[in-house]
Backbone bond lengths (Angstrom), bond angles and torsions (degrees), N, CA, C in turn:
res aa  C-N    CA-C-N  psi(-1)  N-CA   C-N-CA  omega(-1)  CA-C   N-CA-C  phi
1 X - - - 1.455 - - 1.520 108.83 -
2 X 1.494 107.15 145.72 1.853 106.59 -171.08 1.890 85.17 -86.42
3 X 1.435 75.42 168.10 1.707 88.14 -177.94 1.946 92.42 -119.91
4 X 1.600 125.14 132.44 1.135 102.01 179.06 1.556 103.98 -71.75
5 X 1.734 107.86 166.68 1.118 111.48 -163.76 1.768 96.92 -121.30
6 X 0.912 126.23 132.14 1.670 127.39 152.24 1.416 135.81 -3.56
7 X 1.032 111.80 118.49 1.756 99.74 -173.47 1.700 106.36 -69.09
8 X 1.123 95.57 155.36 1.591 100.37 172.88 1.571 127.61 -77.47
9 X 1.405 111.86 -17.71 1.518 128.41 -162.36 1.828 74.24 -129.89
10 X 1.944 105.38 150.62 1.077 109.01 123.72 1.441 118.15 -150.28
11 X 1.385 102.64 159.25 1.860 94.12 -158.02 1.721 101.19 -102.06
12 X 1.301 143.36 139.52 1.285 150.20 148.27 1.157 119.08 -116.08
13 X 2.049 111.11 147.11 1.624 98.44 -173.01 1.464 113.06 -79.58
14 X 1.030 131.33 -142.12 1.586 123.85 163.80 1.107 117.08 -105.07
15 X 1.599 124.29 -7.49 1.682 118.78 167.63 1.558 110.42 -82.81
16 X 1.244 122.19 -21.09 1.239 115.61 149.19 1.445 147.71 -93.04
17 X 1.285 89.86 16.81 1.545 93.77 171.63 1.562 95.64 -91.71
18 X 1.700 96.29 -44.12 1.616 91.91 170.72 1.589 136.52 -38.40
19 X 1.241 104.62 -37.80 1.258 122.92 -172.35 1.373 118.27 -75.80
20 X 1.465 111.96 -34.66 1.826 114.74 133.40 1.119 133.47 -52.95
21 X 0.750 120.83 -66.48 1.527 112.57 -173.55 1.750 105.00 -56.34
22 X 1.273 120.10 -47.60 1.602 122.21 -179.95 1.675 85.29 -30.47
23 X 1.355 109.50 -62.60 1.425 114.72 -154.05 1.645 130.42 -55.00
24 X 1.427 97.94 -37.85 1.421 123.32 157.41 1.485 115.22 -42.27
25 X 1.346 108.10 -70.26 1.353 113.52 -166.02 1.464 106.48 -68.15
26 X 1.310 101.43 -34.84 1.928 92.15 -178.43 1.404 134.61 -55.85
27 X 2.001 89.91 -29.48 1.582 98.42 164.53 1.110 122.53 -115.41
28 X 1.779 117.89 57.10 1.156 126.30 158.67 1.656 115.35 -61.83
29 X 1.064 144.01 171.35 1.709 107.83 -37.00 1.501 124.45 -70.23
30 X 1.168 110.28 2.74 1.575 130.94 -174.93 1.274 100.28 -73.66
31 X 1.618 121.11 132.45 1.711 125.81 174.90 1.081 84.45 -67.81
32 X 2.023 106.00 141.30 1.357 123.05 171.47 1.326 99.64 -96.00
33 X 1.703 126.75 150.40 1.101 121.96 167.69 1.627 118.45 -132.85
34 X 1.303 129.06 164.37 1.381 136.19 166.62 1.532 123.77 166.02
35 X 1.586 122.43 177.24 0.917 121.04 -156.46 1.571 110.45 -114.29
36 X 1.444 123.05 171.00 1.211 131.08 -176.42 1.408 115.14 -141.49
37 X 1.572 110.21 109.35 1.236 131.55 -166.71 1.820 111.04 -93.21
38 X 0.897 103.93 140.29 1.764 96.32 168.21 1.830 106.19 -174.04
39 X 1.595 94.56 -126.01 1.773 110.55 164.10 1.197 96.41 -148.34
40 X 1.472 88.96 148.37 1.963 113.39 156.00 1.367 112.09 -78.14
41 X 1.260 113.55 120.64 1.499 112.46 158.43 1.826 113.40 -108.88
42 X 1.063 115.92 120.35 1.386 110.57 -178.86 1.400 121.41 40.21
43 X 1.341 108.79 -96.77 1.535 110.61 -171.23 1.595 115.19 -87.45
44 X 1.682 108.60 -29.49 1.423 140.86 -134.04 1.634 94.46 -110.63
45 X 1.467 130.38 152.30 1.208 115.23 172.58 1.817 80.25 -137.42
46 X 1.161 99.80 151.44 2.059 104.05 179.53 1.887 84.60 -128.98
47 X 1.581 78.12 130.07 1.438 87.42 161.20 1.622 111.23 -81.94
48 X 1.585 100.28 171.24 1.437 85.49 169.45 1.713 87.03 -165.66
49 X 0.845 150.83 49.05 1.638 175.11 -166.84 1.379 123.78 143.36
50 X 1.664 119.89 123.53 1.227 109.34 159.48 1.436 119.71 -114.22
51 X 1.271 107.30 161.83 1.688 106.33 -163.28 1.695 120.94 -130.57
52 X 1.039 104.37 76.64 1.688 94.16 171.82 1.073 124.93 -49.31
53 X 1.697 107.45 150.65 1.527 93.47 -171.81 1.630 77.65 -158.49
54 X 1.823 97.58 163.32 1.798 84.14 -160.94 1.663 94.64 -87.62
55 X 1.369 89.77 -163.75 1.888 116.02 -171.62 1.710 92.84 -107.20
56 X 1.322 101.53 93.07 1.663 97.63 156.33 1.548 131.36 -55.27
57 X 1.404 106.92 -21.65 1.518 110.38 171.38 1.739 127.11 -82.78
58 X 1.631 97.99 -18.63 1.518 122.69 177.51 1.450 109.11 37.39
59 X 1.674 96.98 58.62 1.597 111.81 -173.12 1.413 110.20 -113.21
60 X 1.180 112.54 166.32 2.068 102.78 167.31 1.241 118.73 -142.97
61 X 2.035 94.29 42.46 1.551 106.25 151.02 1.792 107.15 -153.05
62 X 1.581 91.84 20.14 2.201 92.54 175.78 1.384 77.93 -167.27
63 X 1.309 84.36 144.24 1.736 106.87 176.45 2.150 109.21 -126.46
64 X 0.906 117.88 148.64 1.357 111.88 173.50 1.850 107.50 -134.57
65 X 1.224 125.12 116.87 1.102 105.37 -167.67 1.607 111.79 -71.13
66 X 1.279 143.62 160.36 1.359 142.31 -142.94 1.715 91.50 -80.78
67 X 0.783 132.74 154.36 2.295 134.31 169.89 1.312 93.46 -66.88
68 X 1.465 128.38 -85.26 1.056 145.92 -158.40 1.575 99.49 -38.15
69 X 1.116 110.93 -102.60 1.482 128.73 174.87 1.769 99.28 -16.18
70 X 1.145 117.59 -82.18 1.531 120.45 175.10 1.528 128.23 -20.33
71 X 1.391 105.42 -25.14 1.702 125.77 -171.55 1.364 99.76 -90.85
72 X 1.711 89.02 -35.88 2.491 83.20 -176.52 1.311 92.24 -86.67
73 X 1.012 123.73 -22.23 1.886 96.41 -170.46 1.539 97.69 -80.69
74 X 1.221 119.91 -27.71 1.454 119.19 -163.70 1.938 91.49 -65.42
75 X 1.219 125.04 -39.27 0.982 144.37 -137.16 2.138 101.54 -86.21
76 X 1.658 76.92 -51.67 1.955 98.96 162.59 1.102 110.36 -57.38
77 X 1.689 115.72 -66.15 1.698 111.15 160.57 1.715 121.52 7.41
78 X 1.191 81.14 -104.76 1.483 107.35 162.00 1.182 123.30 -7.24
79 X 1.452 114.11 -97.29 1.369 124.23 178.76 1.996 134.11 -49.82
80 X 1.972 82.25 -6.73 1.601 77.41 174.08 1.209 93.70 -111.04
81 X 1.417 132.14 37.32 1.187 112.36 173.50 1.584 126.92 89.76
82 X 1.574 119.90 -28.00 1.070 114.99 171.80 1.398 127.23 -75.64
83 X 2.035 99.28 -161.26 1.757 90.03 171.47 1.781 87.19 -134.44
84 X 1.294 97.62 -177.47 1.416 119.02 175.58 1.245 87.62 -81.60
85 X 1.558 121.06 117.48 2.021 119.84 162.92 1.774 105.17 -112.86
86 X 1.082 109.57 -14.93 1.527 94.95 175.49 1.552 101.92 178.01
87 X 1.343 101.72 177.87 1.549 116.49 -174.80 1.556 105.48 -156.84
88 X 1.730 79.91 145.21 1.638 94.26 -172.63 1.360 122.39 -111.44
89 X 1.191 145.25 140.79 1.482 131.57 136.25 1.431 119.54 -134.62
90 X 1.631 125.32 -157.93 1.112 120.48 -143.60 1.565 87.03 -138.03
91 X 1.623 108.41 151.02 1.422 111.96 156.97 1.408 118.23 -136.61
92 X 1.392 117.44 80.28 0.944 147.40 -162.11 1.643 123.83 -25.55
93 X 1.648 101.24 -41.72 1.504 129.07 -174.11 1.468 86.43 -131.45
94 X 1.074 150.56 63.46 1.215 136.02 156.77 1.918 119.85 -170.90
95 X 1.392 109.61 173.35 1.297 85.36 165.79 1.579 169.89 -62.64
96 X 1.537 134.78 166.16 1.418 105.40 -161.22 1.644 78.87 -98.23
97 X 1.275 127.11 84.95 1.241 132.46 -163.07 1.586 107.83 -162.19
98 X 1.399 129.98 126.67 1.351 120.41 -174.33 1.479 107.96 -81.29
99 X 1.825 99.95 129.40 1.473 104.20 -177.60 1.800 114.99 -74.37
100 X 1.309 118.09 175.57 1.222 116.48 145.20 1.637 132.25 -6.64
101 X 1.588 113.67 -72.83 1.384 138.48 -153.25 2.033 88.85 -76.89
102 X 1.470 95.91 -29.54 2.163 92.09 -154.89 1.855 80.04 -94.69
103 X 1.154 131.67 -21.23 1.489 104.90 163.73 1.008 128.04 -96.52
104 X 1.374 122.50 -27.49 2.040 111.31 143.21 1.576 120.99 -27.77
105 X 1.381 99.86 -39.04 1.556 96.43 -141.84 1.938 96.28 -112.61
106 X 1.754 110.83 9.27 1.343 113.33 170.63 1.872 119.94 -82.46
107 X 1.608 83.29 101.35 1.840 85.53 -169.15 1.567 120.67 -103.94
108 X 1.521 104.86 14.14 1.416 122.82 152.55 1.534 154.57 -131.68
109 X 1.453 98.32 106.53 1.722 105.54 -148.52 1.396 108.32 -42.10
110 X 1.419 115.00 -50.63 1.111 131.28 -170.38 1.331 124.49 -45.67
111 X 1.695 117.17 -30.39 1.152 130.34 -172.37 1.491 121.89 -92.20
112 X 1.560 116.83 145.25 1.391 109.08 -167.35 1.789 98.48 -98.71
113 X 1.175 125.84 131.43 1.164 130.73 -168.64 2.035 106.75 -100.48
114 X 1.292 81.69 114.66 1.973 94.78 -174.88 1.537 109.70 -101.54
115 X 1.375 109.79 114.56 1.548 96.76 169.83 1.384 97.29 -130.23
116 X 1.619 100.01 169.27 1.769 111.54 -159.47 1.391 84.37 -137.92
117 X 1.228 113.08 152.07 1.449 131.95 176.81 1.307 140.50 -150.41
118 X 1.045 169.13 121.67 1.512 140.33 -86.06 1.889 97.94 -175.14
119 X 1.434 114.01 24.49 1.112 130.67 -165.14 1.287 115.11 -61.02
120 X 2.145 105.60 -33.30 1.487 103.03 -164.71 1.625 91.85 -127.49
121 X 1.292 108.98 69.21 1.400 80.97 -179.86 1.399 115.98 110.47
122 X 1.644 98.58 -84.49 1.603 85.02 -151.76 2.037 79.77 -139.76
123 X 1.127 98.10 169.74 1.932 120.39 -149.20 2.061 62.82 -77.10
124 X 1.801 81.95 139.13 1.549 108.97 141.98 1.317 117.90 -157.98
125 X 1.450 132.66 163.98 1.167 153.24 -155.95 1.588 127.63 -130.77
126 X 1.196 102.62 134.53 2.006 111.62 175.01 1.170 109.03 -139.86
127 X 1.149 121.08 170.18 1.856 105.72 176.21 1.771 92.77 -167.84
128 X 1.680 127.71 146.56 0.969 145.03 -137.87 1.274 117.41 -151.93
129 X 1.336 110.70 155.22 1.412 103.28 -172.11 1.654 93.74 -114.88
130 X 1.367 139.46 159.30 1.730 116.79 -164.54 1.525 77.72 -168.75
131 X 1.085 105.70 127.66 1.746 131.01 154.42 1.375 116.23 -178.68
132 X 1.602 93.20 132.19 1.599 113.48 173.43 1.595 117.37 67.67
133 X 1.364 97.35 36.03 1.493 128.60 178.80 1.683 111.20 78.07
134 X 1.337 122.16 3.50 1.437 112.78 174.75 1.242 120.45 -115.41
135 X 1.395 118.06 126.41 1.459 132.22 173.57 1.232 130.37 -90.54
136 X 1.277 137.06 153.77 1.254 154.18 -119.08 1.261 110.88 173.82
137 X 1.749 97.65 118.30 1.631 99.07 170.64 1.148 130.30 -60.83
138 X 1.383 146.62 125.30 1.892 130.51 162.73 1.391 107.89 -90.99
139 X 1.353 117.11 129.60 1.363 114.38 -177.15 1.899 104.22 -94.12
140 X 1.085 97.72 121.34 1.582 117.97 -174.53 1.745 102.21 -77.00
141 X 1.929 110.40 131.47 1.777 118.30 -178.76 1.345 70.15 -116.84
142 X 1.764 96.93 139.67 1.570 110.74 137.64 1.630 111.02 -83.18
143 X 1.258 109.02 154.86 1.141 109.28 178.73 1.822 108.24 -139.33
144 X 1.276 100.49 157.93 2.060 92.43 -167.78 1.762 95.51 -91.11
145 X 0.892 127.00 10.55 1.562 110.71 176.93 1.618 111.06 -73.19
146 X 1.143 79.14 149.18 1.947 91.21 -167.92 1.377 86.31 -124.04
147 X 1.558 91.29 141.12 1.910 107.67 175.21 1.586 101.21 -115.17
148 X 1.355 122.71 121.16 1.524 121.10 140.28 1.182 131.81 -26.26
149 X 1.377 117.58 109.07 1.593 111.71 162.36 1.408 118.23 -72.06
C-alpha cells in the first residue's frame, strides 16, 4: 500500500504566517503547537486556516498536541471540507530543524511539518516532509490571498 507522501511546496499568506508566529511567541518558553488545514494541490499544499491548539505536555522541549481537542479539530477539518496539510510547533531554544523525538514521533506522511525557532533573536522557520525516519525539505510560497475571519 502507497503511503501519501508530502507536498513539496507549501504556500501561506502572510497573515497567517503571522498568526503563527504571534502564537509561538506567546507561549514562550513552552513549545507552541498546532495545525494547518487547507488543500493539496499536486505538488503545493495552500493553507487556508491555522489552528492552535494547546501543548498537553506544557513543555519547552516536547510538545504533544492535546487527544481531545485534536479529535474536534480533526473533526472541523472535515466538515469544512478540508484536509490535515501540516502541523506546526516551536523550539523555543533550539533548532528550526526537526529533532530526534519530532521524527520518531512523525505519524503523518501527508503532512508538512513547520517548526519555528527563536535561537537568534528573532522567530524563524523551515518546514519538512518526515516519514520513516527521512526528511525532506518543503519549500514554503507566500502568497497575497487574504482570508476573512
Amino acid at each position: 500500500m502507497d503511503t501519501p507522501a508530502a507536498p513539496t511546496q507549501i504556500s501561506i499568506s502572510s497573515a497567517d504566517l503571522e498568526r503563527m508566529r504571534q502564537d509561538v511567541e506567546s507561549r514562550r518558553p513552552e513549545e507552541a503547537c498546532g495545525l494547518l488545514a487547507g488543500r493539496a494541490a499536486r505538488e503545493t499544499a495552500i493553507v487556508e486556516r491555522v489552528i492552535p491548539m494547546r501543548n498537553a505536555l506544557q513543555s519547552p522541549d516536547r510538545y504533544r498536541l492535546d487527544p481531545a481537542e485534536q479529535l474536534a479539530v480533526f473533526t472541523w477539518i472535515e466538515a469544512q471540507g478540508l484536509e490535515l496539510i501540516g502541523i506546526y510547533h516551536s523550539h523555543p531554544a533550539g533548532p528550526a530543524s526537526p529533532s530526534e523525538t519530532d521524527i520518531l514521533e512523525a505519524y503523518y506522511p501527508q503532512a508538512v511539518y513547520w517548526i519555528w525557532s527563536k535561537q537568534t533573536g528573532e522567530w524563524r522557520y523551515a518546514a519538512f516532509s518526515i516519514w520513516k525516519g527521512s526528511v525532506s525539505p518543503v519549500t514554503v510560497l507566500l502568497n497575497s490571498k487574504a482570508r476573512e475571519e
